[in-house]
C-alpha positions, 0 to 999 in steps of 0.5 A: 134950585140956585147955586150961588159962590159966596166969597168966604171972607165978606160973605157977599154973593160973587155969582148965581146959576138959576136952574140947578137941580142936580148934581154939583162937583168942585173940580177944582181948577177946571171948573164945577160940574153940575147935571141938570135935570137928567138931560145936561151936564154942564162945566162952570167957570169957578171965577165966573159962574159961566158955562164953559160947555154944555152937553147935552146927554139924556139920563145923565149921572156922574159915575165918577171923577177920573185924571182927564175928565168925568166918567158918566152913565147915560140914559142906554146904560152905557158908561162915557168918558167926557174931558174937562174940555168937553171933548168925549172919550168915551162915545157912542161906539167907544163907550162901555155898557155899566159893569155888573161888578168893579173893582179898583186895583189902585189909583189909576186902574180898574177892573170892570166885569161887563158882559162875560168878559173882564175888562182894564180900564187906565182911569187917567187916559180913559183908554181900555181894553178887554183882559179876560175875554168869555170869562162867564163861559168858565164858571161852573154850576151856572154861576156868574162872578160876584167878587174881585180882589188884589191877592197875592199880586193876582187878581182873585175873581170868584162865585160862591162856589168858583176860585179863578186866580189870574196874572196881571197880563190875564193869564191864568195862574190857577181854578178851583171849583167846589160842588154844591151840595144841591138840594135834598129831593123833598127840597125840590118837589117843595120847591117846584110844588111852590112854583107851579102853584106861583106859575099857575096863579100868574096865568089865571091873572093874564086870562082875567085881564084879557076878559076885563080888556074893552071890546076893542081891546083897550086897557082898563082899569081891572085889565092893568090890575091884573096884568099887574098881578101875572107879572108880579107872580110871574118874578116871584116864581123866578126869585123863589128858586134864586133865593132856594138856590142862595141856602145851598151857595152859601160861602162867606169870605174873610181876609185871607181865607174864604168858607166855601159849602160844598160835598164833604163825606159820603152819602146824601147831601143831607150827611155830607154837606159841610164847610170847605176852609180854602187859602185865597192865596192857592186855592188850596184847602186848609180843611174841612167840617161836616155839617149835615144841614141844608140850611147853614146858618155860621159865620167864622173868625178867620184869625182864631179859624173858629167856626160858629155853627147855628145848630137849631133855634137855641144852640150855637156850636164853635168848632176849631178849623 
């Protein structure tokens, strides 16, 4: 739990911090961060050992280390901003919720989704400000971004079955979007069989913990155990539909080109599920392969544009798209 500078030539001990017990960054110049206990973040003088400040900031972890100071999330789930002097940014008000996705345009820039909308953020000043406002609003089939990247000057933010393609300034240069094929009826009524059968075990466990609550209405330990188990059912109905949900959504993205599973012929979704082979760069489509599985289990070179397809346990099949 100490942390001790040692003079790299002699060997012998320069200083020593007792109580360390989290993270430790050089910065060099300005000094050593170190977190303690979840609760301080505390900048040290390299020369010296001591603490040139100390802050005080519950659940504290260093995010990342940017021009003018370290960025960190706190106990509230929000994203700050402090300077090497101590001064923060980035607080109370000003500080951001942590984003769902990110991603670094260069060395002083990047891109955070936050609560629908897509924010620039200037990593050497700390300043910011929102480029796509309301962007969850123009997802289609209840999907959410999942991806960004820096594509042919634009910025590509993209779902499995959504393509947005925008300017720098957050114009929108071009959408695309491609149906999944959904699911087969049998499909649903299997899968709603498995979460009403899920839902229905989560409720007799709440009614078992009420009955096994003291008379008083105090907490024992079978009334834990079987609240425990409501809950545990209870997300499990929710995450076997998420997963279901996964087997029709299933796009994969490679270099310049992104498979997307969408409609592709006429008829059922069980004849006209297939690949759609889609240019990153337009959003237009190089081609298409119809599969006719509900469960599509491939992958793709997208060099050669060869497609590998798992037909059945024992037959892989290579197509050329």
């Amino acid at each position: 739990s100490n942390l001790r500078l040692y003079d790299l030539k002699s060997g012998t001990e320069k200083w020593k911090v007792k109580k360390v017990d989290g993270t430790v960054i050089d910065l060099g110049d300005h000094g050593i961060a170190i977190t303690q206990k979840a609760k301080r973040l505390v900048l040290l003088d390299p020369a010296t050992g001591e603490a040139k400040w100390d802050e005080k900031i519950s659940g504290i972890n260093i995010d990342r280390i940017v021009g003018n100071g370290i960025m960190y999330t706190d106990a509230k789930g929000r994203l700050g901003v402090i300077q090497y002097d101590g001064e923060k940014i980035w607080d109370k008000k000003g500080m951001l919720d942590v984003p769902s996705l990110r991603y670094q345009v260069e060395l002083g820039r990047e891109l955070m989704y936050i609560d629908g909308d897509l924010y620039e953020v200037d990593l050497f000043s700390g300043d910011y400000s929102v480029l796509v406002s309301k962007l969850d609003k123009q997802f289609e089939g209840d999907e959410t971004p999942s991806s960004i990247e820096l594509v042919d000057g634009g910025y590509l933010v993209s779902s499995s079955q959504n393509l947005f393609m925008f300017e720098t300034d957050g114009s929108l240069r071009w959408k695309k979007y491609w149906e999944a094929p959904g699911m087969s009826m049998a499909a649903k009524i299997a899968l709603r069989v498995g979460q009403a059968a899920m839902i229905a075990m989560a409720a007799s466990s709440a009614a078992a913990s009420s009955q096994h609550r003291t008379a008083y209405g105090g907490e024992t330990y079978y009334s834990k155990m079987y609240a425990q188990q409501a809950e545990d059912l209870a997300k499990g109905a929710s995450m076997l539909g998420d997963e279901a949900k996964k087997l029709f959504t299933a796009s994969k993205s490679k270099g310049d080109i992104k498979m997307i599973l969408s409609r592709v012929g006429a008829g059922g979704q069980a004849k006209s599920a297939g690949l759609v082979k889609v240019d990153k760069a337009t959003g237009e489509e190089l081609g298409t392969l119809q599969l006719g599985d509900k469960e599509p289990v491939y992958d793709f070179d997208p060099i050669s544009g060869q497609v590998f397809f798992k037909a059945d346990k024992k037959q892989i099949i290579s197509y050329a798209l």
